[in-house]
N, C-alpha and C positions, 0 to 999 in steps of 0.2 A: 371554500369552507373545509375546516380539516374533519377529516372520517373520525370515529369514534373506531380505536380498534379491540376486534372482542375473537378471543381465544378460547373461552370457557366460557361456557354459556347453561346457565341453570333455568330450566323451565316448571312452572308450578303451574299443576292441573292440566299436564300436554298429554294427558289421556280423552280429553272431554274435544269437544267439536273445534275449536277455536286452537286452542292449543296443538290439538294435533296437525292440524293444517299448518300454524307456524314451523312445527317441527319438519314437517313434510318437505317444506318450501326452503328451508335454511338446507335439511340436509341436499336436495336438489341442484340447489343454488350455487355453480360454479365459481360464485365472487366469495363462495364463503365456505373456511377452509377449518373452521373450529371445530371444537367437540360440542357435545351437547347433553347436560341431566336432565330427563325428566320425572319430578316429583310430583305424583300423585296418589292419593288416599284410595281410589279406585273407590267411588260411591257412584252413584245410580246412574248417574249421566255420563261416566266416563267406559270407556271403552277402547282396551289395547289393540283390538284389530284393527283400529284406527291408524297403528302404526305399523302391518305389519310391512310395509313396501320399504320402512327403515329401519327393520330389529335388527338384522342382521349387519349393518353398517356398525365397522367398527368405532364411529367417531360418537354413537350414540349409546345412552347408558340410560336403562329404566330403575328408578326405585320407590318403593313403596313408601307411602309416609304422610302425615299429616302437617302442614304449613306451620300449625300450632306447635310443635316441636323442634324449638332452638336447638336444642343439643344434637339434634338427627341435623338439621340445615348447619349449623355451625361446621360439624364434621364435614359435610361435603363441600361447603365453600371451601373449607381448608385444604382435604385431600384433590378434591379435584382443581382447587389453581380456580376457581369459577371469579372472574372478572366483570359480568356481566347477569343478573338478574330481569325474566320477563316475566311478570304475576298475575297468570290468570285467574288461578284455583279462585273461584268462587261458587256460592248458591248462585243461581242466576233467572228461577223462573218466578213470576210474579204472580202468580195465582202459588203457590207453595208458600210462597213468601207471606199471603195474606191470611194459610192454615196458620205456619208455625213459623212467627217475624224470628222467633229468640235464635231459631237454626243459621240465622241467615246473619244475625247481629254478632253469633260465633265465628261461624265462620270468615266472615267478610271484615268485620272488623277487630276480631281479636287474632283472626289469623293473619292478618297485614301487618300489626304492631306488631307478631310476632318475630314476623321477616326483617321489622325493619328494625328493632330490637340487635339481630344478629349481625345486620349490614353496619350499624355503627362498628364492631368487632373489624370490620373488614371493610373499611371506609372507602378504600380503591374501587369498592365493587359499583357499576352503575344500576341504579333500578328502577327499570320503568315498569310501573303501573297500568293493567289495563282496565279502563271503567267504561262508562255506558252514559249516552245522551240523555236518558231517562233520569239524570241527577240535576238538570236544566229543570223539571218540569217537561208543561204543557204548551204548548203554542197553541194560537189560535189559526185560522184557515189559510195568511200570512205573516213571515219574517222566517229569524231563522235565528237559531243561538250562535254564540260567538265565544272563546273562548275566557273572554272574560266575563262572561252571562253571569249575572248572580245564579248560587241554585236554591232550587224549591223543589224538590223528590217530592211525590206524592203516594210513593207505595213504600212498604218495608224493606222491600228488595233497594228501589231506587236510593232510600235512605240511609241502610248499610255502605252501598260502595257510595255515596257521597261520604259518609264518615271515616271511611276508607280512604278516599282522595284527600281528605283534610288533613291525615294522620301523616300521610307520605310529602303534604306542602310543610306539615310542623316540623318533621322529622329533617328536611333538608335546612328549612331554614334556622334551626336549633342547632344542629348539630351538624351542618354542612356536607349531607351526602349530597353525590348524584345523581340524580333524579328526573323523570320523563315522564307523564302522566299522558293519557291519550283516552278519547272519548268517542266511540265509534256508536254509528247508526247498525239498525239488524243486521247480522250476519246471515245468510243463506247458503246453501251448497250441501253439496254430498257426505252422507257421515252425520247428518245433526241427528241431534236425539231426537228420537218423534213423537213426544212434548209438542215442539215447537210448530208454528202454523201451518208453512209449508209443507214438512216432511206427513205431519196429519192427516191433511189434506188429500194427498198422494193416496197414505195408504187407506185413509177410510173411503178413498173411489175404487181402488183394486176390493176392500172384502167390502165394498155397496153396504158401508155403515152412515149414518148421517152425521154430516161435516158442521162441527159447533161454529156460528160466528158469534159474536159477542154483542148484543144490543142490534143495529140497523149494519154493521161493517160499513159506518162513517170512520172510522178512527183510522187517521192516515199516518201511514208508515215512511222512512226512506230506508232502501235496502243499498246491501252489500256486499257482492258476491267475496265469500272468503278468503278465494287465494287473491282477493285484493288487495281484503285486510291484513293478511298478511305481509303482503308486498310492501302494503304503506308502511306498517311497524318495524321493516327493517332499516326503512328510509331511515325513521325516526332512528332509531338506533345510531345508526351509521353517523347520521348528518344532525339530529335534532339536540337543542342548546340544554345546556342540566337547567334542570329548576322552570322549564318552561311544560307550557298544557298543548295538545294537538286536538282538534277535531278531527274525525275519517268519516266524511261522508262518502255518498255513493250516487251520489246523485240522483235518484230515479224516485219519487214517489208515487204511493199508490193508496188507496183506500185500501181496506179489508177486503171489501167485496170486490172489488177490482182485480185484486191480486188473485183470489179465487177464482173467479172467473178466469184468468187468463190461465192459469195453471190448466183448469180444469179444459181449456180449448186445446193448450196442448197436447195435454195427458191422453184427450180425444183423439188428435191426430196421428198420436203417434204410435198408440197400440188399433189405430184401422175403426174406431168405435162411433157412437155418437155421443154428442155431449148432452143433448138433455136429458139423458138419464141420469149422469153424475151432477145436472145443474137440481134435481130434482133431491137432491141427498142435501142440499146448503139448510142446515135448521138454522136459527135466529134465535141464542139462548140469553135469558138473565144478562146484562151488560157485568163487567168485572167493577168492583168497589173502588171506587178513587181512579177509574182509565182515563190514562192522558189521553186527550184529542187526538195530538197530532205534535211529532219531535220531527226535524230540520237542521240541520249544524250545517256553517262555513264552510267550504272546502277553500277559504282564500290562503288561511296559513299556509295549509299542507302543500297547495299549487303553488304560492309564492315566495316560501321560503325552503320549501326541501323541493320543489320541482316536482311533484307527487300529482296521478292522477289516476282514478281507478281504470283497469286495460279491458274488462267484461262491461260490454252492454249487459241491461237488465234480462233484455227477453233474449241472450245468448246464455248467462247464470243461470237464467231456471230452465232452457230444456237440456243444459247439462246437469243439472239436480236430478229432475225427470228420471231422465237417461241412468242416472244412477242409480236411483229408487223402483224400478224398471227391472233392472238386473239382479237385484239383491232382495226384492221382496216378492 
């Protein structure tokens, strides 16, 4: 299979948790000798400390800016030679999503049309798309989606970036860009915003505040340590065909309450403590409006046509998370 070769490389929202790991791992990455922009608006979830272990590399370039702004992206695809497009920038928490849908219908779908508005401009350029399992739906206790799964979003969030992945199937096959869509299970690791369950979790056991689960913590997850994610999406890049969709699973499921539990056993072990004082902080609040059950995705593509497998056990991921949340808070 021939390599996708990428010299310029423009990244949207490589300040927020995901992004910046991509960038992290590209500048890292021995096999990969490009440059790299990161375009972010710098809003609530993003954070440049994120990147400071690659400010100083020459090959990487930060600037401010909002997705929604052709004539700023225009400029830099030009001036910088950018070949290659990765689109993270999104809203991405589902409880926000279900305050204020309209932030999320902005940003996710009118800032995608925006990108890909400027990529017809510059049709050489490839651009993969990053979206979310959660534009599947729900599963029940078995299966798993596939990448041909019909979808059924059932939140405002999930329903933006499916509108968002329609936007980038219409846009290739109208206008014949290059394009890569990928649909990955939660991400975990060091760095996320602490929004997010895990990172919560952590620190409302360090200040002994009580840990929200949502309804019984039935609601089963599959996780995926990030510098997986990352790993996979370079695959993709490299090796993965235009106009085709990816799942990235991670293989490991767990309930809510599972997942907590197991943090919290480590989090015990590892600062010398006992766990049932932090098992006694788990409250059981209000379930969230419209929560999927339980998401699942294929990892058959990813193994059998790019060779892709995630390299992090699950309970390796999280007491490197731990470990990091540990040190920093």
């Amino acid at each position: 299979m021939n390599e996708r070769k990428i010299f310029s490389l423009l990244v949207t929202g490589g300040a927020g948790f995901m992004g910046s790991a991509f960038i992290r791992y590209l500048l890292q990455n021995l096999s990969f000798e490009g440059n790299v922009v990161n375009l972010d608006a710098l809003t609530y979830a993003a954070n440049l400390e994120n990147l400071s272990s690659v400010a100083k590399d020459p090959r990487y370039k930060f600037v401010q800016g909002d997705i929604r702004n052709k004539e700023l992206i225009s400029s830099i695809c030009k001036e910088e030679k950018i070949d290659t497009i990765v689109h993270f920038a999104a809203e991405t928490h589902v409880d926000r999503s279900i305050v204020d849908p309209l932030i999320f219908i902005e940003t996710n779908v009118t800032g995608t049309a925006s990108l890909l508005e400027v990529v017809k401009k510059f049709p050489h350029i490839h651009f993969h798309h990053i979206s979310t399992d959660e534009v599947y739906g729900s599963l029940g206790s078995k299966g798993e989606f596939f990448e041909h799964s019909p979808y059924a979003p059932n939140s405002p969030y999930a329903a933006s970036k499916a509108a968002s992945d329609h936007l980038v199937r219409a846009y290739s096959q109208t206008f014949g860009l290059s394009t890569t869509i990928s649909h990955s299970v939660n991400n975990y690791g060091p760095m996320q915003y602490l929004e997010k369950l895990i990172p919560l979790t952590i620190l409302h056991c360090l200040q002994k505040k009580p840990i929200p689960i949502f309804g019984k913590g039935d609601n089963i997850r599959n996780w995926i340590y990030v510098e997986d994610h990352a790993d996979a999406l370079f695959r993709i890049l490299l090796k993965g065909k235009a106009g085709q969709v990816y799942n990235i699973g991670g293989g490991h499921e767990l309930k809510n309450i599972e997942l907590v539990t197991k943090l919290i056993t480590y989090l015990a072990q590892m600062e010398g403590k006992e766990k049932d004082f932090y098992y006694s902080l788990i409250s059981f609040v209000t379930d969230r409006k419209g929560h999927d059950f339980r998401y699942a995705v294929s990892q058959n593509k990813m193994r059998d046509e790019l060779l892709w497998q995630p390299l992090h056990s699950f309970d390796e991921g999280l007491q490197k998370t731990i470990s990091w949340y540990l040190e920093h808070y």
